[in-house]
VMD Tcl script that draws the C-alpha trace (Angstrom):
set ca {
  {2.34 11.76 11.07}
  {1.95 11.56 15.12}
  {2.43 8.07 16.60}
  {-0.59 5.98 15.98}
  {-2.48 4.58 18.63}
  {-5.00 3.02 17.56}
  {-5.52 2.76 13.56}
  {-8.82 4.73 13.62}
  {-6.48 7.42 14.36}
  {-5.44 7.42 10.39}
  {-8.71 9.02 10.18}
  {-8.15 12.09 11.76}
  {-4.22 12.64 9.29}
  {-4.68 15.50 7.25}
  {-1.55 15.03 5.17}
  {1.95 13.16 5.23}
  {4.64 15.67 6.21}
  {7.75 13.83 5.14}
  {9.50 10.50 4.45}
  {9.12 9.14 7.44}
  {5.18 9.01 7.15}
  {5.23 7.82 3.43}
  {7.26 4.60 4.82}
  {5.09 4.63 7.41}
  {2.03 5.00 5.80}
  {3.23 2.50 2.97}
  {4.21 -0.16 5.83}
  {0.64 0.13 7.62}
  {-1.34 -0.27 4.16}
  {0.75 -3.00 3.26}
  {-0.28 -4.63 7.25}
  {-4.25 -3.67 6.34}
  {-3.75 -5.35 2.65}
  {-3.45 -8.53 4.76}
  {-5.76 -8.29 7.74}
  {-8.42 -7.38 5.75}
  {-9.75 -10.70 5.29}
  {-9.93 -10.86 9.38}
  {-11.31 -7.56 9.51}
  {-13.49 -6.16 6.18}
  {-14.15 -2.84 8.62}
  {-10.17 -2.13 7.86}
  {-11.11 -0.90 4.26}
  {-12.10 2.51 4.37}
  {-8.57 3.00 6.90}
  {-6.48 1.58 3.99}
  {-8.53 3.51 1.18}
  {-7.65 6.83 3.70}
  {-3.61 5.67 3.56}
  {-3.54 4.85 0.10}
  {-5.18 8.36 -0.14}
  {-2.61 10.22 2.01}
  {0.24 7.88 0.11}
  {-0.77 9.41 -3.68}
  {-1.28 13.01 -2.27}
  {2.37 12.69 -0.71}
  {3.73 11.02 -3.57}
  {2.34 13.32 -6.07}
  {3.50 16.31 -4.30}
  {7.05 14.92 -3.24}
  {8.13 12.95 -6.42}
  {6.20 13.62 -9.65}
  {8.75 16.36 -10.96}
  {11.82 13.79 -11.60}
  {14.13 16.31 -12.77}
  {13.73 18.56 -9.49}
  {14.36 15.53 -7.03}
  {17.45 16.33 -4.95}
  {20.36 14.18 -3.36}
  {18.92 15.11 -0.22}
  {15.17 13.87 -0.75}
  {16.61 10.30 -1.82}
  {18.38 10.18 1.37}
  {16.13 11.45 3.48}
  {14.19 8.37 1.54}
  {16.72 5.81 2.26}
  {16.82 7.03 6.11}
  {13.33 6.92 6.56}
  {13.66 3.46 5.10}
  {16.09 2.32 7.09}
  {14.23 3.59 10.12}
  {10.93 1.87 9.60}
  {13.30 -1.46 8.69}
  {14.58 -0.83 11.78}
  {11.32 -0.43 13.75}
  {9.88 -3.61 11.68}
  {12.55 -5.47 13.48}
  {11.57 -4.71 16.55}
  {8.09 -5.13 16.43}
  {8.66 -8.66 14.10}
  {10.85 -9.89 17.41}
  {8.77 -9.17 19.97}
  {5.83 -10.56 17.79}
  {7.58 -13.90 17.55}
  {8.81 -14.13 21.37}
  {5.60 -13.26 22.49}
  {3.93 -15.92 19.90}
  {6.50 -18.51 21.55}
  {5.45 -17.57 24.93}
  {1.69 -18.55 24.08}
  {2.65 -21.46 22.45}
  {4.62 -22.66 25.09}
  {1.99 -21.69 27.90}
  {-0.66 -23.54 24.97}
  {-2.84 -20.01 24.90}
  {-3.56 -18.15 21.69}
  {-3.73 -14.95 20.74}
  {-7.42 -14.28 21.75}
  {-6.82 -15.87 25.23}
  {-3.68 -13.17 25.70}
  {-6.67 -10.68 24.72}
  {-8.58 -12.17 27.76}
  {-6.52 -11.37 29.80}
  {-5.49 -7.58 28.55}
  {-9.63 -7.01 27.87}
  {-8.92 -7.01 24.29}
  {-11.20 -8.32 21.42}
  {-9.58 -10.67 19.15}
  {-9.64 -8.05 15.77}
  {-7.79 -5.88 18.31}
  {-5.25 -8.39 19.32}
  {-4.34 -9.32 15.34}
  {-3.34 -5.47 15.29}
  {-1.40 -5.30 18.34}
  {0.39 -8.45 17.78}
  {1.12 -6.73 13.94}
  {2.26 -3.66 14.88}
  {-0.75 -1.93 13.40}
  {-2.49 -0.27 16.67}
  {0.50 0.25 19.76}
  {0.54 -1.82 22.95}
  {-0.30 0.80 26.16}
  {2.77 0.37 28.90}
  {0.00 -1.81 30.69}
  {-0.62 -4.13 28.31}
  {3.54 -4.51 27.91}
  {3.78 -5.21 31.73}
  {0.75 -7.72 32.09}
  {2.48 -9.44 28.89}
  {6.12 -9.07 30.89}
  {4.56 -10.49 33.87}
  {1.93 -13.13 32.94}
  {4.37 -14.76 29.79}
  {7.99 -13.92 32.07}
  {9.08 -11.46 28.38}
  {12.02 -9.48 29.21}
  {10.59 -5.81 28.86}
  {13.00 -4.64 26.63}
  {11.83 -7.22 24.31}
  {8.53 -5.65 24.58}
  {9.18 -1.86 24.95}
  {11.06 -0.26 22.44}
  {13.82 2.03 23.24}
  {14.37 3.83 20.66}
  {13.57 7.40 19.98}
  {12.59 8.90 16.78}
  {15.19 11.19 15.34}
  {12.56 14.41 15.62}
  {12.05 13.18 19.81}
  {15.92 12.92 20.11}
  {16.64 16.70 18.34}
  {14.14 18.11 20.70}
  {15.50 15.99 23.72}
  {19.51 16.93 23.04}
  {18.33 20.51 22.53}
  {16.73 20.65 26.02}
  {19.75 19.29 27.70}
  {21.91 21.99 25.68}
  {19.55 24.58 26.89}
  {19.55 23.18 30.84}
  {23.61 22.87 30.28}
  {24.28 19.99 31.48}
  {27.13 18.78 29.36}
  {27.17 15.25 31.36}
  {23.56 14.52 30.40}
  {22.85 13.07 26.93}
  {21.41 10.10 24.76}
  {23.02 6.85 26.29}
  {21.86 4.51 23.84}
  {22.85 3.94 20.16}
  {21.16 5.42 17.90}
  {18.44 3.85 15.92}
  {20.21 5.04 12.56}
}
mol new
graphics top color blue
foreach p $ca { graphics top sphere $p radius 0.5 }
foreach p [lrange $ca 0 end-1] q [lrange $ca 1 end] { graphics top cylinder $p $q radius 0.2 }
display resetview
């Protein structure tokens, strides 16, 4: 499952490849079970995960006897990686949540000011839809949030493979992932 923008993008996922997207997917529904109320239009995307979570699920797990080592960790490191990326987006929620408060602004003022509606915001804020790079800065500069409080750094273990592969191919043995990894 491709980095969501926006959640109408859930729309367009044909299937969940691996573990990665169930614990995604499972994360997000689990974010819609509790906006709903804010936003009824959120059903049919959670219906379409719950969907894509029982077609994965009955695919990947239903046979108990043929489950290897190797799925259940690559379960528990998917897990970890989402917990990881919860973190992140749980922090920044809070600091920037801080900032308004101390600045007394809400949410849908912040969405004034990035031309957001206020169903929009709630996703944002959540971790549902992504920030664009321009919202980050206007937040970094309007609220004074350090941008790596706001910009995650991390790369996804498929994006780091295909990154240390290129600089194997360009041989350059000095260049290479500087930052530790996420797990």
């Amino acid at each position: 499952m491709k980095d969501i923008l926006e959640i109408q993008d859930i729309e367009k996922i044909e299937r969940l490849e691996n573990e990665y997207d169930l614990q995604k997917a499972s994360l997000l529904e689990r974010k819609l079970r509790l906006m709903i109320d804010e936003s009824p239009d959120l059903k049919p995307i959670r219906k379409r995960l719950r969907d894509l979570i029982k077609k994965y699920e009955d695919r990947e797990w239903s046979d108990f006897k043929n489950i290897s080592d190797f799925k259940i960790k690559e379960s528990d490191k998917a897990e970890g990686i989402i917990n990881t990326e919860q973190k992140f987006i749980n922090k920044r929620k809070e600091t920037i949540r801080k900032k308004l408060k101390e600045f007394d602004m809400t949410q849908q003022d912040l969405g004034v000011i990035l031309e957001h509606p206020k169903s929009y915001m709630s996703e944002l804020i959540n971790g549902v839809s992504q920030f664009t790079l321009k919202d980050l800065v206007i937040i970094h500069r309007v609220l004074g949030i350090n941008l790596n409080t706001l910009i995650p750094t991390y790369l996804q273990s498929e994006t780091r493979d295909k990154v240390r592969e290129s600089i194997t191919k360009l041989n350059k043995p000095k260049l290479g992932l500087r930052k530790k990894e996420l797990v």
